[in-house]
C-alpha positions as a printed Julia matrix, in Angstrom:
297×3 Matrix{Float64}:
 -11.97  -25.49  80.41
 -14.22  -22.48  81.3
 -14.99  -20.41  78.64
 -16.21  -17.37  81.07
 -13.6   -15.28  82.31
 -12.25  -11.44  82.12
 -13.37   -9.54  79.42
 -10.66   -9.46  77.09
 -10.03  -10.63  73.34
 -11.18  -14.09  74.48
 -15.18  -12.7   74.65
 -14.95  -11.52  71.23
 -14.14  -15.49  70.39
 -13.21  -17.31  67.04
 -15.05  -18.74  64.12
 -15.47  -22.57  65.23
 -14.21  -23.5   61.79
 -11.09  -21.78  62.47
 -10.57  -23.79  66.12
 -11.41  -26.46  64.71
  -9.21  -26.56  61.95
  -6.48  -25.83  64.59
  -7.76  -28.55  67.21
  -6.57  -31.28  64.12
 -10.42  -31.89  62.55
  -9.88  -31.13  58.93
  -9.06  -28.19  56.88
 -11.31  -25.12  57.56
 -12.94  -25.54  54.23
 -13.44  -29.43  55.61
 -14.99  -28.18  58.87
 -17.42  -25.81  57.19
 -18.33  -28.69  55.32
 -18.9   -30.81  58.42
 -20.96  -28.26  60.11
 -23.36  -27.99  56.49
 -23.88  -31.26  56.73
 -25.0   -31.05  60.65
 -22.43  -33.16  61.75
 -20.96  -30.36  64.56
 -23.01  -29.37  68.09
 -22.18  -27.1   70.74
 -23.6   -27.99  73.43
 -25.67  -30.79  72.57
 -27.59  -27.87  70.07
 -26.45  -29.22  66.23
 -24.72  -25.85  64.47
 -26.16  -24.89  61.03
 -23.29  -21.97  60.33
 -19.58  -22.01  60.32
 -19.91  -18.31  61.29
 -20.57  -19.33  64.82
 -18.35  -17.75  67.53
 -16.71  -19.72  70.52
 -14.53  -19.11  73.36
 -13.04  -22.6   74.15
 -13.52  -26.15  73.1
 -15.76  -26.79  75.82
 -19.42  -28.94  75.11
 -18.12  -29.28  71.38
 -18.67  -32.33  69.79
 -18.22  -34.07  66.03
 -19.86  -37.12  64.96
 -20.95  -36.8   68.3
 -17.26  -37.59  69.75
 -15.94  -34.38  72.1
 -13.48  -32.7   70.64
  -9.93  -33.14  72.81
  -7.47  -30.1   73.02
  -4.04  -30.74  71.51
  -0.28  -29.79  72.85
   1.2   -27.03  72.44
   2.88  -26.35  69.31
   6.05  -27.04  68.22
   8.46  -26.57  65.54
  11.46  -28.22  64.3
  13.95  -27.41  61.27
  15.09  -30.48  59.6
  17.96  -31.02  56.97
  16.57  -32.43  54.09
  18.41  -34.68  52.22
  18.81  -35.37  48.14
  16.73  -38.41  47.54
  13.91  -38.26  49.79
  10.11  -36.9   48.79
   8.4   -34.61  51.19
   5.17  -36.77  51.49
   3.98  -39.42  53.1
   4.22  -42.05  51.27
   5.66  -42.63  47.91
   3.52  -44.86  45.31
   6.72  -44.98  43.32
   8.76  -46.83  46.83
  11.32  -44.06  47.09
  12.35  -42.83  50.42
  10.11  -39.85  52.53
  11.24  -37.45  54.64
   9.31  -39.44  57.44
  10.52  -42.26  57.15
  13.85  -41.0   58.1
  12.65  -38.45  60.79
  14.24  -39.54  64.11
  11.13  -42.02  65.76
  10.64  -40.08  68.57
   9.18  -37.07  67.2
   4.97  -36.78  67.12
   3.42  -36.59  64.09
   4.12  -33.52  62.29
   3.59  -32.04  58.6
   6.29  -30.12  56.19
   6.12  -26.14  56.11
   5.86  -26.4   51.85
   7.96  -29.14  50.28
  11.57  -29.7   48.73
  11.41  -31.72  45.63
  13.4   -35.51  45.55
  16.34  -33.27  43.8
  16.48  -30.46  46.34
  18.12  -30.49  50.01
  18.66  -28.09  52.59
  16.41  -26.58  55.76
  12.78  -28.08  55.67
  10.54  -27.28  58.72
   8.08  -29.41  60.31
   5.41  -28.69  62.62
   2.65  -30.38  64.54
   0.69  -27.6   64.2
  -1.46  -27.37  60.54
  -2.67  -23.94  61.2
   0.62  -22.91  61.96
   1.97  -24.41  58.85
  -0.69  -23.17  56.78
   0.11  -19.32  58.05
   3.87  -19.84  57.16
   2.95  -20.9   53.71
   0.81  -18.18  52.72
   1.69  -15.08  50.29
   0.18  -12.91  52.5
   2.65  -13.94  55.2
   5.68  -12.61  52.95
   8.19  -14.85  54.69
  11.67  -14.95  52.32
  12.74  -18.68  51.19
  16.65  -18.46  50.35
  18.42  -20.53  48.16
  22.09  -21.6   47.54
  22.16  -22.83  43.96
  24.27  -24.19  41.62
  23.81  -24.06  37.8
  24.75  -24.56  34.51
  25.2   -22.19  31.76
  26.66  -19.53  31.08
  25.65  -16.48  33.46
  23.95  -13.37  32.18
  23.6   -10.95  34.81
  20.95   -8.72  33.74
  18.42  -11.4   32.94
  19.37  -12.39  36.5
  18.73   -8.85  37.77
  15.54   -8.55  35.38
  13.74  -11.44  37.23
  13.54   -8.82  40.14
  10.55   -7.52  38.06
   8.88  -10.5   38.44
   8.58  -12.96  35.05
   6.26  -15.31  33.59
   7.01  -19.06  32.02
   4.65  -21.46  30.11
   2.15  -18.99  31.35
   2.71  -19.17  34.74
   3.17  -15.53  36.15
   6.23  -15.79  39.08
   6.44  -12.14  41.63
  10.2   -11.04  42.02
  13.01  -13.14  42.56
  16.72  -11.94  43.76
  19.31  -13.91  42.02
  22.54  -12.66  42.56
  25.83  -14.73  40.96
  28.73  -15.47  43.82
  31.12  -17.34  41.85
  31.68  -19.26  38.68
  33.71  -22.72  38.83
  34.21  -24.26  35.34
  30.47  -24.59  33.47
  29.24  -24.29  36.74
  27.63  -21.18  38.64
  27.0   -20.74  42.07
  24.03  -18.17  42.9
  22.13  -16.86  45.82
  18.18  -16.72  44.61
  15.39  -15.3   47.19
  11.92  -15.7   46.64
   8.44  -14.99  48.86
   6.18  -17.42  46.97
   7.97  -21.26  46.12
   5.71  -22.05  43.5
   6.56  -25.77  42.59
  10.06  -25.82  41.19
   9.91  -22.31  40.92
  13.66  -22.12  41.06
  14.4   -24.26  38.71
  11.95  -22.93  36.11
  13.13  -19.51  36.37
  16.28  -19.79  36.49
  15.92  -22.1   33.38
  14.42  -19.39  31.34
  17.18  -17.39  31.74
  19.47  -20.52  30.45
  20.53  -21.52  33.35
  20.04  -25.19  34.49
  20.15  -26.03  38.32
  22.2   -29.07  39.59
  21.97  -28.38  43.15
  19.33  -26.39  45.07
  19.85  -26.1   49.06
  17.51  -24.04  50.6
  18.99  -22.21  53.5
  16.44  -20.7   55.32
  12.7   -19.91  55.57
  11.86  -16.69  57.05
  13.6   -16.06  60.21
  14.57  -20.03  60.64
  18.04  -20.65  58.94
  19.51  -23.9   57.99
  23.18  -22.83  59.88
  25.77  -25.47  60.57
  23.1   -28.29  60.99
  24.42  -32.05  59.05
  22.71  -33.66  56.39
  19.33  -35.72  58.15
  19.53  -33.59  61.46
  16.66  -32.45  63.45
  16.91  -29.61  65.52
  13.88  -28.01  67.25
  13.18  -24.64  67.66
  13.19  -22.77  70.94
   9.13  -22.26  72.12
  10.51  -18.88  73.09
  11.64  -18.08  69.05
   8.66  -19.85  68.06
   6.28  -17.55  69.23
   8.29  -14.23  68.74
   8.11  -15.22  64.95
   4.88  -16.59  64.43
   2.62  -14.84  67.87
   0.06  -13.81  65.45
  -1.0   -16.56  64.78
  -0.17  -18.49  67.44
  -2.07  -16.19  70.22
  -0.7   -15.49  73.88
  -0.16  -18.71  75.5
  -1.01  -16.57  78.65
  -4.15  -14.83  77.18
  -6.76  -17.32  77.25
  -7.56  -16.68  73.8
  -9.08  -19.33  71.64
  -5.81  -19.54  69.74
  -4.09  -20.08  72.83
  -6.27  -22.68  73.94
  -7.13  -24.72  70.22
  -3.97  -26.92  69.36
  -3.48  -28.89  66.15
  -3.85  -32.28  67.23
  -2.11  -35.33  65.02
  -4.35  -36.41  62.36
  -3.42  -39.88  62.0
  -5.04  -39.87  58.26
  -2.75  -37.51  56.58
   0.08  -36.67  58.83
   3.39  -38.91  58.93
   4.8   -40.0   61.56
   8.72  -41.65  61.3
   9.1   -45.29  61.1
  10.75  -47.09  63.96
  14.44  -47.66  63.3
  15.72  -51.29  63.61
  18.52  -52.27  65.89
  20.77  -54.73  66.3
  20.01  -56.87  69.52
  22.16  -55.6   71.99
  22.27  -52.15  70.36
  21.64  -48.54  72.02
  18.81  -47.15  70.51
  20.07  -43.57  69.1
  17.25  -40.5   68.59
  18.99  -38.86  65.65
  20.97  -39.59  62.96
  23.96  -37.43  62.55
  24.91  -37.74  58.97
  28.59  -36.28  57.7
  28.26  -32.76  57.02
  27.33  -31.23  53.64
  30.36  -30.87  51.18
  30.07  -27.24  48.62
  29.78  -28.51  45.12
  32.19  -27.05  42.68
C-alpha cells in the first residue's frame, strides 16, 4: 500500500498506537507498551514514541514480523441464550457464547457482555476498535431492556432512578424504568440505560425492591434484537454498519488510516466457535435455529 497520495485527511495520519490497536496487535495501552520497550520500527528505524504519526501500514514491523492488514469489518447481532457466559472459556465448564456460535463465523469478540442469567441481542464483531468505541460512555449508545421482576412495584422510585442513584457505593447515571404490566407477583418493565455497569440492572432495580427473574436485552443503540430465535446469528448490513458507527470506522473510500487498519483475529484472546459434530451422512447446517422465545408471565 502507498502511503503518498492526495492531500486529504490521510496526510494528517494516525497515532501508530491507534492503527495498531486496530490492525489486531494488542490494546493501545499494550502497543504503547511495545513501542517503550523498542519492540516497533517503521521502516527498519526502531520507534521510541507512541506519538508517532503514519499514513498506512506500510514498512511496519513488530518483533520484527510485518504487520498484515486485516478484512474489513463486520458485525453481527446474536441472540443470546440463558445459560451461556460471554467469555471464552469457562474455568467453571459451563457453556460460552462461542462455543455455540455457528462454526463458520471468524473470530470475533462480544460488544459488552450478558451475564449466564441474562438473554437477548448480544453483538459481536471482528473488529476490537470497533467494539471498544461501542462500549464507551462517551459514545452514549442506549442498551434497552425487557425485564421481569418481583416485588411489588413502586412507581416513583422507578421514576426517581431517572436522577441517577448510587448502591453499595457504586454511583449509576440515569436509568428509564417504566412498568408495562403486572401478572401475579410478577412485573414486567421496560429499563434503558447508556452505561451497563456489571449487573447494573439487576442492582438497581433491586434497590428499589424489585428482584429480576428475566432480563432480555433488546437492543444496543441503533441494532435491535427484532423477531430473531433464541441462538440465531444474523449479520448486519456493511451498508448499516457504517452509517452507525462511520466515525470510527473512517471512509472505506477515503484512504484514511482507519479505512485502511483492520482488526485482525487475535488468536490469544478472541473465540472462535467450536466445530459442530455430525452424524456421518449428515448435512452440515451453518446456524442453529432454536424455537422462538416464549413472554414469561
Amino acid at each position: 500500500m502507498n502511503s503518498s497520495g492526495p492531500k486529504n485527511s490521510m496526510d494528517k495520519g494516525e497515532r501508530i498506537a491507534k492503527a495498531l490497536a486496530r490492525a489486531g496487535i494488542g490494546s493501545r495501552r499494550e502497543v504503547e507498551r511495545m513501542i517503550l520497550a523498542g519492540r516497533v520500527s517503521v521502516h527498519g528505524k526502531v520507534l521510541k514514541t507512541p506519538a508517532h504519526l503514519i499514513t498506512s501500514l506500510d514498512g511496519i514491523k513488530v518483533d520484527g514480523k510485518q504487520v498484515e492488514l486485516a478484512e474489513p469489518p463486520r458485525l453481527w447481532r446474536y441472540h443470546k441464550p440463558r445459560g451461556l457466559v460471554t467469555t471464552n472459556n469457562d474455568p467453571e465448564g459451563r457453556g460460552t457464547v462461542f462455543d455455540h456460535i455457528p462454526h463458520h463465523l471468524p473470530r470475533v469478540i462480544s460488544v459488552g457482555r450478558l451475564d449466564l442469567n441474562s438473554e437477548g441481542l448480544l453483538l459481536l464483531t471482528n473488529d476490537g476498535m470497533l467494539a471498544r468505541w461501542m462500549e464507551l460512555p462517551t459514545t452514549a449508545w442506549v442498551r434497552r431492556y425487557h425485564v421481569r421482576a418481583h416485588g411489588q412495584v413502586d412507581e416513583k422510585k422507578l421514576r426517581d432512578l431517572a436522577l441517577g442513584t448510587s448502591v453499595d457505593g457504586v454511583v449509576y447515571e440515569p436509568i428509564e424504568a417504566r412498568l408495562e404490566r403486572t401478572s401475579g407477583h410478577n412485573a414486567w418493565l421496560t429499563v434503558a440505560l447508556r452505561e451497563g455497569k456489571n449487573r447494573e440492572v439487576r442492582r438497581v432495580l433491586a434497590s428499589v425492591g424489585l428482584e429480576v427473574n428475566r432480563l432480555i436485552r433488546t437492543a444496543y443503540g441503533p441494532f435491535s434484537l427484532g423477531t430473531m430465535p433464541r441462538g440465531m446469528v444474523v449479520e448486519v448490513p456493511s451498508k448499516d454498519l457504517y452509517q452507525h458507527c462511520g466515525e470510527v470506522l473512517g471512509d472505506p473510500a477515503s484512504g484514511s488510516v482507519a479505512a485502511q487498519t483492520r482488526k485482525a483475529p487475535n488468536p490469544g484472546k478472541w473465540a472462535k466457535a467450536k466445530p459442530k459434530p455430525t452424524r456421518p451422512g449428515a448435512r452440515r447446517s451453518t446456524a442453529k435455529t432454536p424455537p422462538k422465545p416464549q413472554r414469561g408471565t
